[in-house]
C-alpha positions in Angstrom: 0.0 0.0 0.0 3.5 2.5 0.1 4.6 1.4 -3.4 5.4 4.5 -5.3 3.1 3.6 -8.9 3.1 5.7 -12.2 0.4 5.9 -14.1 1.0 6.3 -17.7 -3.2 7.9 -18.8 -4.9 9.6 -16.8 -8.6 8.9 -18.4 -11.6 7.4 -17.0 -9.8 3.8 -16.6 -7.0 5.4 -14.7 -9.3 7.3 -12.9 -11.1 4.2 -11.7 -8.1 2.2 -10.5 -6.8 5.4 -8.8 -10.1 6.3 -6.6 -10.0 2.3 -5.6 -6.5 2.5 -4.4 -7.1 5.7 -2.7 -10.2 4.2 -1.3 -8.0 1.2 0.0 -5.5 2.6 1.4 -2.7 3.2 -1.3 -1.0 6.5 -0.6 -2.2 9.3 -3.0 1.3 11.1 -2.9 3.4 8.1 -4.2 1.0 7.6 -7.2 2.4 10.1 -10.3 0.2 10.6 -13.4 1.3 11.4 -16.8 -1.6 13.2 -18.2 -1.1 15.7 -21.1 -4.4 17.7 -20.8 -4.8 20.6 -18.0 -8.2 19.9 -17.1 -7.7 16.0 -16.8 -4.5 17.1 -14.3 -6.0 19.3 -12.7 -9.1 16.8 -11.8 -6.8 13.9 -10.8 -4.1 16.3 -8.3 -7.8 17.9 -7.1 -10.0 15.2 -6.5 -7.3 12.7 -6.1 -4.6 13.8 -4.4 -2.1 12.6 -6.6 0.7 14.0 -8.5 -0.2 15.1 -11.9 2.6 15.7 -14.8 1.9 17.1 -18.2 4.7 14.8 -19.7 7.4 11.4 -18.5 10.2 13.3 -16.3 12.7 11.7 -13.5 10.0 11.0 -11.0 9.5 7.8 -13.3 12.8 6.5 -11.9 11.1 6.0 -8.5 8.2 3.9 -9.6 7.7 -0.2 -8.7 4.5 -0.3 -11.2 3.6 1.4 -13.8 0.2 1.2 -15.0 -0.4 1.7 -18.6 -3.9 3.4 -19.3 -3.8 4.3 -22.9 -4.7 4.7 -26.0 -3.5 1.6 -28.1 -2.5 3.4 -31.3 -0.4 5.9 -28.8 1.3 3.4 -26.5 4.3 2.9 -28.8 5.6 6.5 -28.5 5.1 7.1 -25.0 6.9 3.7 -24.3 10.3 5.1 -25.7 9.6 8.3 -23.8 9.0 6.4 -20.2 11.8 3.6 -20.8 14.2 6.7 -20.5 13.5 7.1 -17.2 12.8 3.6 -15.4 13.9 0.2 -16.9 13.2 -1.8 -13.3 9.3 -1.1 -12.6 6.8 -4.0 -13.0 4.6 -2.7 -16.2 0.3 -3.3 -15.8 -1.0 -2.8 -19.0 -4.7 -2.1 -19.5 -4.2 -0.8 -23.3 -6.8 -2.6 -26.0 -5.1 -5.0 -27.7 -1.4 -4.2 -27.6 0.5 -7.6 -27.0 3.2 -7.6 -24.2 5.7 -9.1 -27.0 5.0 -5.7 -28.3 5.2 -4.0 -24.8 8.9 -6.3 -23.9 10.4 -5.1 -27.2 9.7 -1.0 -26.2 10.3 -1.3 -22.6 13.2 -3.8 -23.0 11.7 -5.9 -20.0 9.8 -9.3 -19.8 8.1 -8.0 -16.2 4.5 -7.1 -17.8 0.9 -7.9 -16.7 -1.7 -7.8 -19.4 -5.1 -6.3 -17.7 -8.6 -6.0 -18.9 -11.2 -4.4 -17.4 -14.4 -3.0 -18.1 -16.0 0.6 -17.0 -18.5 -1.1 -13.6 -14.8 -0.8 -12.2 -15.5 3.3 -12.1 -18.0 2.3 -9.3 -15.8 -0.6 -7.8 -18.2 -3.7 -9.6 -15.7 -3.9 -13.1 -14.7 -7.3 -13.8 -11.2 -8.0 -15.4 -9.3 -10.4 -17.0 -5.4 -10.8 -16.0 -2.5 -12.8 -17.9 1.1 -12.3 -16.5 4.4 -12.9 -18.9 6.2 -16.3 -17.4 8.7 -14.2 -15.9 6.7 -12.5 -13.8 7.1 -13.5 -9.9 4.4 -14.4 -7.9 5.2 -11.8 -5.3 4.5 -9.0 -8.9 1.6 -11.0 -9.9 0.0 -9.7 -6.2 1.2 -6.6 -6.9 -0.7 -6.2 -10.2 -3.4 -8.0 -8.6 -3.6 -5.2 -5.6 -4.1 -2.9 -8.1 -6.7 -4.5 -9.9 -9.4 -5.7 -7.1 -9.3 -1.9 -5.7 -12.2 -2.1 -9.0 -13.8 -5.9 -8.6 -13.6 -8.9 -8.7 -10.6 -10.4 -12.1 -9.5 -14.0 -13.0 -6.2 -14.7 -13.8 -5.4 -16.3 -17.8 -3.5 -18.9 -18.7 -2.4 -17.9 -22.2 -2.4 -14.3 -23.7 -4.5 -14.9 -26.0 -7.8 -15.8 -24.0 -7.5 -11.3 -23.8 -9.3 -10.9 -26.5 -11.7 -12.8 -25.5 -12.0 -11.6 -21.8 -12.0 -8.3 -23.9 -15.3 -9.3 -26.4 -17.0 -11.3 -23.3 -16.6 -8.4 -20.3 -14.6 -5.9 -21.6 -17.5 -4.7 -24.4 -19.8 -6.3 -22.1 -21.7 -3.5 -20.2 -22.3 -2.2 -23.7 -24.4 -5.0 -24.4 -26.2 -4.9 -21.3 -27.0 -1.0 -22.1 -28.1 -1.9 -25.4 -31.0 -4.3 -24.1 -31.6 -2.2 -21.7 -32.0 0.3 -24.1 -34.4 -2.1 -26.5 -36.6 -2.6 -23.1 -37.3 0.8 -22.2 -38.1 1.5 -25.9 -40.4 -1.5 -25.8 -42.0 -0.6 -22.6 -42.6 2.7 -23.4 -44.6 1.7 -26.2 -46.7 -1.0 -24.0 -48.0 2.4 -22.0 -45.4 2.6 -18.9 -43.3 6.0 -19.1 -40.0 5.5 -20.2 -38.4 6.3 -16.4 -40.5 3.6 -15.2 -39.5 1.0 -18.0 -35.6 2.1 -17.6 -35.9 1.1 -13.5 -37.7 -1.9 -14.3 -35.3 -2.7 -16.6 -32.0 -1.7 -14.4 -33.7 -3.6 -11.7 -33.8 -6.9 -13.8 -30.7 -7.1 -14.7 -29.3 -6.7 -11.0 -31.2 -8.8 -9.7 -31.0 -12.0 -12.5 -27.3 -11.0 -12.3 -27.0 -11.4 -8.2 -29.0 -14.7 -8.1 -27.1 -16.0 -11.2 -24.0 -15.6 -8.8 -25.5 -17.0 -5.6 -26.8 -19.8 -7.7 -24.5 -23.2 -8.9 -26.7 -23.6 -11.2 -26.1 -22.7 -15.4 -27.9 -20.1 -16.4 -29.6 -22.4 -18.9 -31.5 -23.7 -16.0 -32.2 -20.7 -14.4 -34.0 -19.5 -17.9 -35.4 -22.6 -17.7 -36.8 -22.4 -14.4 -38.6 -19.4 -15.3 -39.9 -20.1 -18.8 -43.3 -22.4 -18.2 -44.3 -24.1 -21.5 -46.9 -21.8 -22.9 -46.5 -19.2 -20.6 -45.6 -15.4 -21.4 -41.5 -16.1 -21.0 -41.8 -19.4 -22.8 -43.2 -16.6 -25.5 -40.5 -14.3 -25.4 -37.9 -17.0 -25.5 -39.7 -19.1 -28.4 -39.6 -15.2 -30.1 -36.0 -14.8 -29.8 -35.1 -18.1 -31.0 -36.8 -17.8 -33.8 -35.3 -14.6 -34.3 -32.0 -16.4 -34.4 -30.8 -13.5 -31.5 -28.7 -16.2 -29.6 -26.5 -16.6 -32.5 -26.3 -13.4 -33.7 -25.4 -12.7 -30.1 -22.5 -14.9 -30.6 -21.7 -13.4 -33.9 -20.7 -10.2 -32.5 -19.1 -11.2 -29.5 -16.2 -13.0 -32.5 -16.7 -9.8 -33.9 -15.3 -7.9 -31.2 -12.7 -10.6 -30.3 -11.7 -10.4 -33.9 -11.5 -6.7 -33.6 -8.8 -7.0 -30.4 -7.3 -9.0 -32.7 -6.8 -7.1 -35.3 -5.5 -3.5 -33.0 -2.6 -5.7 -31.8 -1.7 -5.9 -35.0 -2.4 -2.5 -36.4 -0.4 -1.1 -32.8 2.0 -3.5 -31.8 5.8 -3.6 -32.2 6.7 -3.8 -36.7 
């Protein structure tokens, strides 16, 4: 919890892991964030506590982690700029899609921690998927891992490349979950409830489905199951979407987004 950390981003995802460090007792004034917009800096050192820099500088040198939260398409650049000043820090990497044989070959070190979350860890619920190089010591994997619960509940990977799937499965995830929630307010709108009323009924659903899907052992085919009575008004619904073909159109676009992380780690990574 007295680690000095770096933070290379300073952006909603930074912002996240930061306030649940805070909140768990990591001290704010060891925590340094490159951040190159004034309004961003000036929120983190404000609301934070932390110390905010406009660019990399020799407070680097002083860092045990550095957490990488940015851009993929930018991560390359500031990579040269950081390895300047600190070539021993364990490097947590939440970037989209940018490989850590990619991240060794700029930072010249094998001590790297993929990460990825999702944006419920801005209110401490995110979920994130976590793959550690070989080299990396158990004592660094609990460091990374520190870091990372401040936000939720993660699971550890056994191969790097189950990322992009953590990344189309949680990582787009609450996007999805938005998006029917989106499709039931419209709908109940239209069956005559105001659209405030459909959006809490709605909200409400998906909590509590989500909570008893936890506390349950049971698959969730058997909890739709369980609440789908052969000719009832769920059997209906269900017998709709199937029809409808949603389930595998579903899957279709969760490839879609795995193909897409994919596809940045090669656009991004090391050439």
């Amino acid at each position: 919890m007295s680690k000095h950390i770096a933070f290379i981003g300073g952006g909603n995802m930074a912002s996240a892991l930061i306030s649940g460090m805070v909140r768990q007792g990591f001290t704010a004034n060891l925590i340094d964030v490159v951040e190159p917009w004034d309004e961003a800096r000036e929120r983190l050192h404000r609301d934070l506590g932390v110390n905010a820099h406009a660019e990399a500088g020799g407070y680097l040198s002083h860092a045990e982690v550095i957490v990488w939260a940015i851009k993929p398409q930018v991560f390359k650049e500031a990579a040269g700029q950081v390895h300047a000043y600190n070539t021993k820090a364990l490097h947590l990497s939440v970037a989209a899609g940018i490989r850590s044989d990619s991240i060794a070959q700029w930072l010249g070190t094998e001590r790297i921690v993929r990460a990825m979350p999702n944006t419920p860890a801005l209110i401490g619920k995110g979920m994130t998927g976590l793959y550690a190089r070989p080299t990396v010591t158990a004592t660094e994997r609990h460091m990374a891992q520190q870091i990372i619960q401040t936000t939720g509940d993660f699971v550890w990977l056994s191969a790097e490349n189950q990322i992009d799937a953590v990344t189309a499965l949680s990582g787009s995830g609450p996007a999805y979950v938005f998006y029917f929630m989106e499709a039931m307010a419209e709908a109940g709108s239209v069956m005559g409830l105001t659209r405030d009323q459909a959006y809490e009924l709605a909200i409400g659903t998906f909590l509590g489905a989500a909570e008893l899907a936890k506390a349950s052992l049971e698959p969730p085919e058997i909890l739709r199951q369980r609440v789908t009575s052969k000719g009832g008004t769920t059997h209906a619904a269900i017998t709709s979407l199937e029809e409808s073909g949603v389930k595998a159109l579903f899957s279709k676009a969760l490839f879609a987004a795995q193909k897409r992380a994919t596809e940045l780690g090669d656009e991004f990574g090391s050439h």
